[in-house]
Every structure is written in structure tokens, then in C-alpha cells.
C-alpha positions as CSV (number, residue, x, y, z in Angstrom):
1,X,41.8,2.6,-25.2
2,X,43.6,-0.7,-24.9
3,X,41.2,-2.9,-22.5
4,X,42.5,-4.9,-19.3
5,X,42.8,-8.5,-19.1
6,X,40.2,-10.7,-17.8
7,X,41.9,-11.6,-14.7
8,X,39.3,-14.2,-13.3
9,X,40.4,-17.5,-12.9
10,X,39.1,-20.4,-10.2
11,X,42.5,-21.1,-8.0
12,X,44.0,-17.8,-8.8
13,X,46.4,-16.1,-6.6
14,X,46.4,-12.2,-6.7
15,X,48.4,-9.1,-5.8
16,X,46.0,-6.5,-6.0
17,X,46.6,-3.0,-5.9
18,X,44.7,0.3,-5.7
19,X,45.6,3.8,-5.4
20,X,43.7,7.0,-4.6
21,X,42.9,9.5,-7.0
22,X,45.8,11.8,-8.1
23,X,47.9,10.2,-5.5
24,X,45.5,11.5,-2.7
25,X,44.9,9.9,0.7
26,X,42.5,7.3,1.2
27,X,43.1,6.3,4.8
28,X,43.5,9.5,6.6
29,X,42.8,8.3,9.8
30,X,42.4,5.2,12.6
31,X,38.3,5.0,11.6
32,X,38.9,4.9,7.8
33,X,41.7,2.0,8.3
34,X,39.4,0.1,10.5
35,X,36.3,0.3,8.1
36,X,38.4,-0.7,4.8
37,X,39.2,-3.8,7.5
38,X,35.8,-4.4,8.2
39,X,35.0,-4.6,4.7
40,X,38.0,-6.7,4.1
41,X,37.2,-9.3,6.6
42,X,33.2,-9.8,4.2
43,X,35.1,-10.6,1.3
44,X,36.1,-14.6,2.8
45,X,32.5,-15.5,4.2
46,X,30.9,-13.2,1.3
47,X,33.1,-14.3,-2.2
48,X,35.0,-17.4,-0.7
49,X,38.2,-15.4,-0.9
50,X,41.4,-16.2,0.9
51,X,43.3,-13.7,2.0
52,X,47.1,-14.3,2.5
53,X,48.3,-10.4,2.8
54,X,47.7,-6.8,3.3
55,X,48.9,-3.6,3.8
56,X,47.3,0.2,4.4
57,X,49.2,2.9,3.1
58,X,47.7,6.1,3.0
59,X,47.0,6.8,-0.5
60,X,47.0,3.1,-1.6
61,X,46.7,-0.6,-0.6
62,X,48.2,-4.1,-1.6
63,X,46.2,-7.2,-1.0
64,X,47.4,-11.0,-1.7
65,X,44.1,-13.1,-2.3
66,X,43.2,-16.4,-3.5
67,X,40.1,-17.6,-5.8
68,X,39.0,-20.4,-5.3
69,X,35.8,-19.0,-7.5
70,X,36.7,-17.4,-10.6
71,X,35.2,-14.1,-8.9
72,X,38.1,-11.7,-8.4
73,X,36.9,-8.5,-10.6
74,X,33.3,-8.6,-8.7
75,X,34.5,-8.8,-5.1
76,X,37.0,-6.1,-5.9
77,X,34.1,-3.9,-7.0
78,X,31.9,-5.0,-4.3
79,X,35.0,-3.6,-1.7
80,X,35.9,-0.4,-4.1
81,X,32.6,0.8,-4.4
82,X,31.3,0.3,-0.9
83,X,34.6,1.9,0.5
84,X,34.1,4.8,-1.5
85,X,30.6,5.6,-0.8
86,X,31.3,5.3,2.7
87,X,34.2,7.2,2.5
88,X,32.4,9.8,0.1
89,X,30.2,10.1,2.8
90,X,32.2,10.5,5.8
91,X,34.2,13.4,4.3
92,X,31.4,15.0,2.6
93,X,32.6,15.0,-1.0
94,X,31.8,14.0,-4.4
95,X,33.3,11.9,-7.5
96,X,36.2,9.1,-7.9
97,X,38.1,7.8,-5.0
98,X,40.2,5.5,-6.5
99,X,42.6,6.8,-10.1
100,X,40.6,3.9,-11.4
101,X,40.3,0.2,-12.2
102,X,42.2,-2.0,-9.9
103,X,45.6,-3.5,-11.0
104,X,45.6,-7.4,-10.1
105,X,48.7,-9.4,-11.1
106,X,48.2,-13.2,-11.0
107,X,50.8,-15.3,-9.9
108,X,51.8,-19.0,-9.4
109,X,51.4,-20.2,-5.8
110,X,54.4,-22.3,-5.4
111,X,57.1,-20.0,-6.8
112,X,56.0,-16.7,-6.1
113,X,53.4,-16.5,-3.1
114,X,56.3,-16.1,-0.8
115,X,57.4,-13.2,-3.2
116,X,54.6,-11.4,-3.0
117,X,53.5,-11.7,0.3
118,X,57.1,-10.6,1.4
119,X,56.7,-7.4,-0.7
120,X,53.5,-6.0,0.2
121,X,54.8,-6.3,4.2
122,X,58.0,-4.4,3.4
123,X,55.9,-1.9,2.3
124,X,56.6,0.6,5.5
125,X,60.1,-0.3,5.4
126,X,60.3,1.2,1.7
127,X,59.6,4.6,2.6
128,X,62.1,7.2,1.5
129,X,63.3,8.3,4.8
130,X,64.1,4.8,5.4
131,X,66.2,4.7,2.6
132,X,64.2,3.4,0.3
133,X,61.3,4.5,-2.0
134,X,58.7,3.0,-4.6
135,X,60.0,3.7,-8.0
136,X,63.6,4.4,-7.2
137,X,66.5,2.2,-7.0
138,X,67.9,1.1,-3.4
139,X,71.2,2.8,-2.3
140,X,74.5,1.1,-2.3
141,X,75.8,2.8,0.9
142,X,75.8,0.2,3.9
143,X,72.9,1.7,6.3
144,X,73.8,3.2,9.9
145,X,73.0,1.1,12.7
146,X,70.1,3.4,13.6
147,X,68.2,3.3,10.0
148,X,68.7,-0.7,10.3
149,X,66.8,-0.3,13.5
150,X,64.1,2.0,12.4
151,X,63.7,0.2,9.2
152,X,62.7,-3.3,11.5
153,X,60.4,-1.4,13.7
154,X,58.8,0.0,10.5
155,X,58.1,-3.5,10.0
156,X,55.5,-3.7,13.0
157,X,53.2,-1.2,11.4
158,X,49.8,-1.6,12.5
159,X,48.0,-1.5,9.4
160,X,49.3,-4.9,8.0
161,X,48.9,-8.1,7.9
162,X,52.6,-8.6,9.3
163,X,52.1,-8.7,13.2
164,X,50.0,-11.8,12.9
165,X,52.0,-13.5,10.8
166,X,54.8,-13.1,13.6
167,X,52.0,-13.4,16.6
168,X,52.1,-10.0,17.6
169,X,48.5,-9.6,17.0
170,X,46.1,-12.2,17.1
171,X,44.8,-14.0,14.2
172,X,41.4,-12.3,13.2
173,X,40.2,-15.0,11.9
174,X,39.6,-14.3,7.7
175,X,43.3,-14.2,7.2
176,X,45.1,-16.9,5.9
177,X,48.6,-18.0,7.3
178,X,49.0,-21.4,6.6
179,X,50.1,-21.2,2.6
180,X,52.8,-19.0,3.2
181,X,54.0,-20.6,6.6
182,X,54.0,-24.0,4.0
183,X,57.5,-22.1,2.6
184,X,59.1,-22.5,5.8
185,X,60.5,-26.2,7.4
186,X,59.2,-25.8,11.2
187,X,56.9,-28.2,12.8
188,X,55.2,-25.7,15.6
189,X,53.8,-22.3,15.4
190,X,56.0,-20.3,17.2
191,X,58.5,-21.7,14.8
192,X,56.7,-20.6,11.6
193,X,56.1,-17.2,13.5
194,X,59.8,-16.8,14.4
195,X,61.7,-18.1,10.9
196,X,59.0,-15.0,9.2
197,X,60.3,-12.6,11.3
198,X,63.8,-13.7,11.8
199,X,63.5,-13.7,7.1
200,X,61.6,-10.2,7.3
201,X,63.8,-8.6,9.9
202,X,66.9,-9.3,8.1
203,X,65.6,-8.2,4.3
204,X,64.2,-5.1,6.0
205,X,67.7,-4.3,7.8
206,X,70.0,-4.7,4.4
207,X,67.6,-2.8,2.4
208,X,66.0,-5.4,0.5
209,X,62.7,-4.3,-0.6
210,X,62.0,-7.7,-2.8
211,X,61.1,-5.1,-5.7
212,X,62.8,-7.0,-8.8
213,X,60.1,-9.3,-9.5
214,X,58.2,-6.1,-10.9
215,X,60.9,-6.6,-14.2
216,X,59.7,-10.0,-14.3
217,X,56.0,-9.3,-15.0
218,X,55.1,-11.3,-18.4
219,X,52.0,-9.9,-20.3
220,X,51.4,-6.8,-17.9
221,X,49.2,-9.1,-15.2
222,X,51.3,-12.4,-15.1
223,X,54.6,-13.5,-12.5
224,X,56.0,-16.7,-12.6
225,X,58.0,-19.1,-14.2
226,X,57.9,-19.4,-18.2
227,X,55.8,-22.4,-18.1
228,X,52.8,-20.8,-15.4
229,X,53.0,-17.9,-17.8
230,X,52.5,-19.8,-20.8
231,X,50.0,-22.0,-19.2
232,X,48.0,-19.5,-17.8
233,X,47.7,-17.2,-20.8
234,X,45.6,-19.9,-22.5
235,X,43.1,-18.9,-20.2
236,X,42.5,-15.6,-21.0
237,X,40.1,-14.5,-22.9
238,X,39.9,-10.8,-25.2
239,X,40.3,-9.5,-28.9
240,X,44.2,-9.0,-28.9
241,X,43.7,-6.1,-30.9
242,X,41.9,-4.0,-28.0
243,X,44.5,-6.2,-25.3
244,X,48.0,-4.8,-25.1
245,X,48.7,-7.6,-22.6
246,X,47.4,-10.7,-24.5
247,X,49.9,-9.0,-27.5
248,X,52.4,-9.0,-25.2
249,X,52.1,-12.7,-24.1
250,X,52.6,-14.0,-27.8
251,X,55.6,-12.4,-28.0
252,X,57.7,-13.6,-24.5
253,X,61.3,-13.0,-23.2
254,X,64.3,-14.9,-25.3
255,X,65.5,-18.4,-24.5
256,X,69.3,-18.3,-22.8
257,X,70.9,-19.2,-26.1
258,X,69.8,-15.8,-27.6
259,X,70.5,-13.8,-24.4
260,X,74.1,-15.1,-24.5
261,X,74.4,-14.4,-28.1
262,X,73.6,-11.0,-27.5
263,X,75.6,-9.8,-24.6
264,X,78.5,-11.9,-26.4
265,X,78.0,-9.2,-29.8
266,X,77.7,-6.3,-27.5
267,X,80.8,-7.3,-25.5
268,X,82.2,-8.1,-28.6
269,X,83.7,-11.7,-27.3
270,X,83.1,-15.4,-27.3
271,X,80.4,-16.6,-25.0
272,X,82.8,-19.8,-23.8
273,X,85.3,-17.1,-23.0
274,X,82.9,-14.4,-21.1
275,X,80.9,-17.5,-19.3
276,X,84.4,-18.0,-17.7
277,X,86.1,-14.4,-17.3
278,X,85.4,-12.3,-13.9
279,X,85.0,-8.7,-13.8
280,X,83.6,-7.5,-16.7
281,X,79.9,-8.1,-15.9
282,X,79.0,-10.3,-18.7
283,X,78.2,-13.2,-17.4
284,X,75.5,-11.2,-14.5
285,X,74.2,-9.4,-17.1
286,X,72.8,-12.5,-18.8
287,X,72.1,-13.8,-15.8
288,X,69.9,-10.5,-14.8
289,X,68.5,-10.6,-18.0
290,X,67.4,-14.0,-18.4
291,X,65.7,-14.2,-14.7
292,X,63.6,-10.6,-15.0
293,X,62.8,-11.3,-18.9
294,X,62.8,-15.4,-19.5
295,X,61.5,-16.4,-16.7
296,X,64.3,-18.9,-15.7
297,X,64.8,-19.4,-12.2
298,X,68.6,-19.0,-10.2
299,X,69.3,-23.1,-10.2
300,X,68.5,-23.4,-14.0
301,X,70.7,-20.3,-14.7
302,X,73.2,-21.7,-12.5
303,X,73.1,-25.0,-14.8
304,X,73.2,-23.0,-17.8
305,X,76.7,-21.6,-16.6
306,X,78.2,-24.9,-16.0
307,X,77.0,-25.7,-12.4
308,X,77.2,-22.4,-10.8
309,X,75.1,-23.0,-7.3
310,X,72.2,-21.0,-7.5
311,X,73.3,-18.9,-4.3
312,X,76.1,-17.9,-6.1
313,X,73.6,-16.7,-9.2
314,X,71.8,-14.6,-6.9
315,X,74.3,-13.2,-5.2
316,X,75.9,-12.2,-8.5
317,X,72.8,-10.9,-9.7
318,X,72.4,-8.3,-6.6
319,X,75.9,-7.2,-7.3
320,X,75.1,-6.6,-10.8
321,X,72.2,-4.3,-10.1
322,X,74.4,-2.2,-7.3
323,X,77.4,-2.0,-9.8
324,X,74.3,-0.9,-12.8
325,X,73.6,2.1,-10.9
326,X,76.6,3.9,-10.8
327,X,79.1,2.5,-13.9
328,X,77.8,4.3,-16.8
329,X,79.8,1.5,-19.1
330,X,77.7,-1.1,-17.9
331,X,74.4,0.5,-18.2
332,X,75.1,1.2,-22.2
333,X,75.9,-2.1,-23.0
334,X,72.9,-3.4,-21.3
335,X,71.0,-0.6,-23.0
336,X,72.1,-2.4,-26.3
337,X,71.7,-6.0,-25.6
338,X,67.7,-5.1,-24.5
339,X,67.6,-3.1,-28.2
340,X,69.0,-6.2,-29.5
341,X,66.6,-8.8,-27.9
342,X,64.0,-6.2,-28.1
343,X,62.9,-6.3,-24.2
């Protein structure tokens, strides 16, 4: 069996995740939330973690934490283990809690901790009765006024970290605002607290669960730009032939030049022509392709088209995706530039 990374770095930033055993509930009620709290709130004064981000979700959690000690894998087991047994023995059973080993990807601080936190506190917005579920692509039909209402009140769920980063709860004291608050340009706190919300409010209302930076995931544990991913992988340490991951970061996503060759054979045109033509979904696609599989960010791809301002990229790329769910057209060709790149 192929072996994990070795995640533990000093400085790291983390989105850990954990899920119950066979998808079962592992915070059935207000106690069990509160002790997997309690325990949370050891890990700063007990490991020197920071913790930017949570959320409780019945059968799973998401954390965001920083390391400033390269000790991530043993205050993970510290909380996993000492969660179970509790739990073990507050429901009077036996065996595994969790389906297993935690998942942790590490990611840069400056380019994606704003990413990340975002994502684990739309978590209760991306429920399927909101619209909107993990593992399935979002819908294209504009929301009614009253899902748009229900999905920003899903954002006040209790069991995140979201109310205090929008002052609705008070700060408990082991979670960390100020790095994520660093993203936004206000000079008090009520104005950090109200450009969050105003930011979470409206992705929550247009249905934008922040999911795409999953495709962007370089070596199974890594999210960043090209050059965190190849800086970082240095770090690790393994036998590449027991870790899939450290396989995987040898081999990373195309430069542009190749990507544009490909969707250029595929739509069976010149490049200078498709970089210039509207409609036919080239240009997005290499643009899609490029920022989930090369790591380039919206203002270099926006460069690489001849000044396009990033904005524009991102907006393109959105439309892109919509347009990739239902046009069966588009979602061969794609099919056969990824064969071609091999991605």
C-alpha cells in the first residue's frame, strides 16, 4: 500500500480533514461538538498550533492550522485518539472512529490561506438542499430569492469558526483571526469583520462554494502556485517507490506553451487565431487548464493572452465550467487535450 507523505514542516499551513468511519456520524449531538472544541482549544497552548479555521459537520470536520513546530501528524493524533476514546466511551462501543489517517493538504499562506479558510466556512452553505453538494458540480439555474436567503443564514452555523470571524460570537481566545483579516484593506475591526461577511454572504448567495482549488492539488497534499509546490516538495522526505505523491510531484502540470499546443490540435486551428476568436471555448479552456493543472495564477494567464485583465480570466473561467456541464462538444475536446497532456 502506497504510504502518505510526511506532511510535517516548521511554518506549515494546513487544511486538515477527517471523516467518520463508513461515512458515519461523529458529532451527533451539542455535548460531542463541545468536547471535540475543548480538545481543539489544547492543541495552541499544548503543540504551539495556530488555528485559523474550523468547521463540525456531522460525520466529518475541516480544520486550517499553522506549524510553527514541524509537529502536525502528532497533535493530530493526540486530538484523533483522545476524541475517539471519549467518544468510544460515551456511546458505549468499540473499534475505529475515524475511516482512517487524517488527510492534511499544505498550502502557501499568501496565495491560498484566504482560499481555504473561505472553503471550510461555506461548508453549511454546500449542502444539497441548498443547492449545492460535496462532489457534485454547482447548478447553472440562477437561485430563488428564498434559497439565496437560506443559503446566507446557513452561513451562521454554530459549529464554525465563521461567527467570530464576523463578531457574532466572541473570540475564544485559541483562534487565530489576524492572518486571514491581513487579506482585507480595513484599518479597524468592525471593518475586517464586515468586508468577511459582506465577501462570504455574497459567494454563499451566487452559489459559489470556492471548490475548484481541489483540481489544483499538485502531488496529492500540495496547493499553491508552481514555485510553493516545487519549493516545498524538496522537503519531503519518502522512498518514491512506496509514495504515489512524491511520484506525482516529479512529474507536474504542462507549461502554457504545451497547453496551447494542445487545445490548438484538438480544435484543429492556429493558436494566434483561437487566442483571438470568441465563442468556441478555446481560449477558457486553456485558461481552465493551465490554472487547475500549472499552477499559473489569473494575472499571468491574463499576460499570456496578450493583456487580458485578470478579472476578465476569471470570469471566463466560471463561464467555462457552467457551459462544461451541459455542452457535450466541449466536454470531449477537453477529454482529449487532458489525454494529450496526460493530466
Amino acid at each position: 500500500m502506497a504510504r502518505p507523505l510526511r506532511l510535517d514542516i516548521e511554518g506549515g499551513w494546513y487544511h486538515v480533514i477527517n471523516r467518520g468511519l463508513e461515512k458515519r456520524q461523529i458529532f451527533s449531538n451539542e455535548r460531542t461538538n463541545l468536547h471535540f472544541l475543548e480538545l481543539l482549544s489544547v492543541l495552541p497552548k499544548r503543540f504551539g498550533l495556530k488555528i485559523h479555521g474550523y468547521v463540525l459537520m456531522g460525520n466529518h470536520y475541516h480544520l486550517q492550522v499553522e506549524t510553527p513546530k514541524a509537529n502536525l501528524s502528532q497533535a493530530m493524533q493526540w486530538l484523533n485518539v483522545s476524541y475517539s476514546t471519549w467518544f468510544n466511551r460515551l456511546q458505549r462501543r468499540v473499534g475505529p472512529l475515524f475511516q482512517g489517517r487524517f488527510k492534511a493538504v499544505l498550502h502557501d499562506q499568501d496565495g491560498s490561506a484566504l482560499t481555504i479558510n473561505r472553503y471550510i466556512h461555506l461548508n453549511p452553505v454546500r449542502v444539497r438542499g441548498l443547492g449545492g453538494h460535496e462532489g457534485r458540480a454547482e447548478s447553472a439555474k440562477a437561485p430563488s430569492p428564498e434559497v439565496i436567503k437560506a443559503r446566507v443564514e446557513a452561513l451562521n452555523y454554530r459549529w464554525s469558526s465563521y461567527n467570530v470571524y464576523v463578531g457574532k460570537t466572541k473570540n475564544p481566545g485559541w483562534l487565530t483571526t489576524d492572518s486571514i483579516y491581513a487579506f482585507f484593506d480595513n484599518h479597524t475591526l468592525r471593518g475586517l469583520r464586515s468586508a468577511y461577511q459582506r465577501q462570504l454572504q455574497e459567494m454563499a448567495a451566487l452559489g459559489d462554494w470556492e471548490i475548484g482549488w481541489r483540481d489544483r492539488v499538485s502531488a496529492s497534499v500540495l496547493f499553491g502556485s508552481e514555485a510553493f509546490v516545487r519549493q516545498t516538495i524538496k522537503l519531503f522526505k519518502g522512498n518514491r517507490h512506496e509514495q504515489v505523491g512524491l511520484r506525482q510531484s516529479e512529474r507536474l502540470g504542462p507549461d502554457w506553451q504545451t497547453i496551447c499546443a494542445a487545445v490548438s490540435g484538438v480544435w484543429k486551428r492556429d493558436w494566434e487565431e483561437l487566442v483571438t476568436s470568441r465563442g468556441d471555448g478555446a481560449l477558457p479552456a486553456a485558461w481552465y487548464l493551465a490554472r487547475n493543472f500549472a499552477g499559473m495564477r489569473l494575472a499571468e494567464l491574463g499576460h499570456a493572452a496578450g493583456g487580458v485583465a485578470y478579472p476578465a480570466v476569471s470570469t471566463s473561467i466560471k463561464r467555462f465550467e457552467k457551459r462544461l456541464l451541459v455542452d457535450r462538444d466541449l466536454q470531449i475536446k477537453l477529454k482529449a487535450v487532458r489525454k494529450m497532456l496526460k493530466i
